[in-house]
C-alpha positions in Angstrom: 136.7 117.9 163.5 139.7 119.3 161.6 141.1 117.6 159.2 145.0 117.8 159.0 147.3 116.0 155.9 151.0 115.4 157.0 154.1 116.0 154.0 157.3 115.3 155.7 159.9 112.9 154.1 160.7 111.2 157.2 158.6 108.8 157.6 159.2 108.6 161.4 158.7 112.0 162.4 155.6 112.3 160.4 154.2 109.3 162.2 154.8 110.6 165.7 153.6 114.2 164.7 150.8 112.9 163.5 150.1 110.5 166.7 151.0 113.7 168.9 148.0 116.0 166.6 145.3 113.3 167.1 146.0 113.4 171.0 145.1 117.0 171.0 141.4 116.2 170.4 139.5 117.6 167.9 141.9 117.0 165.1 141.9 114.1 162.5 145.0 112.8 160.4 143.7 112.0 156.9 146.7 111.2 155.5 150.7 111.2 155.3 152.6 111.8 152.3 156.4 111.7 151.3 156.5 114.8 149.0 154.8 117.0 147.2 153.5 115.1 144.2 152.5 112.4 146.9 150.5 114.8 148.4 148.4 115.5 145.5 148.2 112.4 144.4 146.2 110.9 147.6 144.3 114.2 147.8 140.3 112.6 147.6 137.8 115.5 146.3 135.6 114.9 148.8 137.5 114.7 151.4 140.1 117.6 151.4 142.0 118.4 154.5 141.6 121.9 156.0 145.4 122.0 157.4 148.5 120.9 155.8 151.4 120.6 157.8 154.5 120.3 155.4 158.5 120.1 155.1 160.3 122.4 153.6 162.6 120.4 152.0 161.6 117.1 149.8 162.8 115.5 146.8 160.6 115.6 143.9 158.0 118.4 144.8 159.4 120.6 147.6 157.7 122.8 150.1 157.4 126.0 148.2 156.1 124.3 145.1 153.5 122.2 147.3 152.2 125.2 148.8 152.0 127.3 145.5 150.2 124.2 144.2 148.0 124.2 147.0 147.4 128.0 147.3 146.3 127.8 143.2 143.6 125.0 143.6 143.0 124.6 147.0 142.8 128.2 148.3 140.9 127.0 151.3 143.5 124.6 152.5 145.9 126.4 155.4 149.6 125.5 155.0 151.5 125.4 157.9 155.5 125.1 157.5 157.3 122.6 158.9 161.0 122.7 159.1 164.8 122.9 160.2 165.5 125.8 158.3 164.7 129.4 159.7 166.7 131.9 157.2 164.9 134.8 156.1 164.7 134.4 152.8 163.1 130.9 153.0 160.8 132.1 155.5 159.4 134.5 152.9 159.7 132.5 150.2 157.1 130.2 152.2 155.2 133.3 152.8 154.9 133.9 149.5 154.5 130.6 148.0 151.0 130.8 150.5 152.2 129.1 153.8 149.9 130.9 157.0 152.5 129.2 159.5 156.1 128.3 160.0 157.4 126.6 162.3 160.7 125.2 163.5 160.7 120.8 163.9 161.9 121.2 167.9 159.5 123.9 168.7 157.3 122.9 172.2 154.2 120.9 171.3 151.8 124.0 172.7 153.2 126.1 170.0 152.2 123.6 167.3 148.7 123.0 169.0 148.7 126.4 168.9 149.5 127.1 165.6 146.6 124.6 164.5 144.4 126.7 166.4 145.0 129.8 165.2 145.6 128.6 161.3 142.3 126.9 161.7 140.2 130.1 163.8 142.0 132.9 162.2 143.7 132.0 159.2 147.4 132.8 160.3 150.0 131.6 162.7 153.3 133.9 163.4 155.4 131.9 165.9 157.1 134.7 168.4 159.5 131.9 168.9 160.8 132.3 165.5 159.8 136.1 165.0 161.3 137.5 168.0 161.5 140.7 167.8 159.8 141.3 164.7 156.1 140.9 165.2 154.8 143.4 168.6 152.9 141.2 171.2 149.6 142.6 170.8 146.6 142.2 173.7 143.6 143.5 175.8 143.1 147.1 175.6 146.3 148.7 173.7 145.4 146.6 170.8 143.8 148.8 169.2 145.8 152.3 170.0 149.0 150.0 168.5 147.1 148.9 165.3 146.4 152.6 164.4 150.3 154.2 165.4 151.4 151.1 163.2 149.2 152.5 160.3 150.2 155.7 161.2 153.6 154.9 160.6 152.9 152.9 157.2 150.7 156.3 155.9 154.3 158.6 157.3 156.3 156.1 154.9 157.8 158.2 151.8 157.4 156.6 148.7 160.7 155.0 147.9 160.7 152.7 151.5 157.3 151.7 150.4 158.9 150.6 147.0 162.1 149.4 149.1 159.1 147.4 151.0 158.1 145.5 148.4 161.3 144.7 147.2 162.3 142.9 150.4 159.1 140.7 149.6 160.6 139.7 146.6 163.7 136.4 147.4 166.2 139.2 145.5 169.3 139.7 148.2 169.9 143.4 148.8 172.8 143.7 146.8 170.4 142.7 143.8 167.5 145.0 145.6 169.9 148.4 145.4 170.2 147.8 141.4 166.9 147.7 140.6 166.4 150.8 142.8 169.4 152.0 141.6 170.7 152.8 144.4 174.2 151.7 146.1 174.2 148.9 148.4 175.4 151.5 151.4 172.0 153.5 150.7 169.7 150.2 150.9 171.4 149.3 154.1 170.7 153.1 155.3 167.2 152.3 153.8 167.3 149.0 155.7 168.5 150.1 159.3 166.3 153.1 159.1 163.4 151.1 158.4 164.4 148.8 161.8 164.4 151.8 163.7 160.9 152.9 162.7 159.0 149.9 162.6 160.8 148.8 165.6 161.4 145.5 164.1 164.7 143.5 164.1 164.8 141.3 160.8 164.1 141.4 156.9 161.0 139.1 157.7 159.9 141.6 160.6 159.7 144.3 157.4 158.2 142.0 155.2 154.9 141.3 158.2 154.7 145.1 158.1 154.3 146.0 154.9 151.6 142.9 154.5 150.0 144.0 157.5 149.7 147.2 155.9 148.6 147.0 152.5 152.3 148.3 151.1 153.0 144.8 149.7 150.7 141.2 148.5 152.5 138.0 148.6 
C-alpha cells in the first residue's frame, strides 16, 4: 500500500482528490493538511507517507518551502506538485526545491494515477501534457539509440552553453543570466534559440530536463 499526504489549501478539492486516489486501489490517504507547517506538524515518525501531493501556493509555508523542507529531512518522501500555475520559472523553482512531479489541477485523472505510478516505481513524473515539446517521447527499441545521440549532443556542447545551462537552472531571468555571463541580452537569446534548435526542445524548462538529464546541471 502507498501511502499518499494531501497539502492543498482548499479544503474541498483536497477532499475529493483524495477520495478520487483511494478509488484507484492500492493507495492510502494518511492525512490532509492546509499548508506547509500543517504538514509537518501531523507528520507521525512512524508513519511517514511515501507521496506528497502539494499546492503550490499556501499561506504560511508555501510549496517550494514545503518541498525544500521535505527534500532536507525526508529525502525518501516523493513530492508531486499540484497546481494552477504552469510558468517556467515556477516549474523549476519546484524542480529545484525537490518536487519529482508537476502537475496542472484540471489535468485528466489517468495522468495523476499516472503520475503516482511513476513517482512511486521510478522516482519521477514529467507530464507531456505540461512539457510538450520539451521532453522526446521515448519507447521500445529506439530508446536506447536516442539516449546515446542525446549524450552525444550534451558531450558536443562548448563550454560556455554548458555554463549558460546551469544558469537557466538557477530562477535568475535572462536579462540578469547575460550579466553574470557578461554577455548582452541579444547574445543569451542567440545562446537561447541556438540551444532550442539543438536539443530540439521548445521551452526554458525543456533546457533545464536536458542539462539534468545529462549531468551538465544538479538541482
Amino acid at each position: 500500500m502507498i501511502k499518499v499526504a494531501m497539502v492543498d489549501d482548499h479544503a474541498l478539492l483536497r477532499n475529493a482528490l483524495a477520495t478520487i486516489i483511494t478509488g484507484f486501489g492500492g493507495y492510502e490517504v494518511l492525512f490532509q493538511a492546509n499548508n506547509g507547517r500543517h504538514f509537518i506538524h501531523l507528520l507521525d515518525p512512524n508513519n511517514l507517507p511515501n507521496i506528497v501531493l502539494m499546492d503550490v501556493t499556501m499561506p504560511l509555508m508555501n510549496g517550494f518551502e514545503t518541498a525544500l523542507w521535505i527534500s532536507t529531512n525526508h529525502p525518501d518522501m516523493k513530492v508531486i506538485a499540484l497546481s494552477m500555475l504552469n510558468d517556467e520559472r515556477t516549474v523549476i523553482k519546484m524542480l529545484r526545491s525537490g518536487a519529482k512531479g508537476y502537475l496542472l489541477k484540471d489535468t485528466e485523472l489517468e495522468d495523476l494515477r499516472a503520475a503516482l505510478h511513476e513517482v512511486s516505481d521510478r522516482g519521477i513524473y514529467i507530464n507531456d501534457v505540461l512539457y510538450k515539446n520539451i521532453v522526446h517521447t521515448i519507447n521500445g527499441k529506439h530508446f536506447q539509440d536516442m539516449e546515446e545521440n542525446e549524450q552525444q549532443v550534451a558531450m558536443d556542447l562548448g563550454e560556455r552553453e554548458k555554463e549558460f545551462l546551469r544558469w537557466l537552472c538557477t530562477d535568475k531571468s535572462y536579462k540578469e543570466i547575460a550579466a553574470e555571463m557578461y554577455l548582452s541580452p541579444r547574445t543569451v537569446d542567440g545562446y537561447r534559440d541556438n540551444l532550442f534548435d539543438k536539443l530540439k526542445v521548445a521551452s526554458r524548462v525543456g533546457l533545464v530536463l536536458f542539462a539534468i538529464r545529462n549531468d551538465i546541471a544538479q538541482l
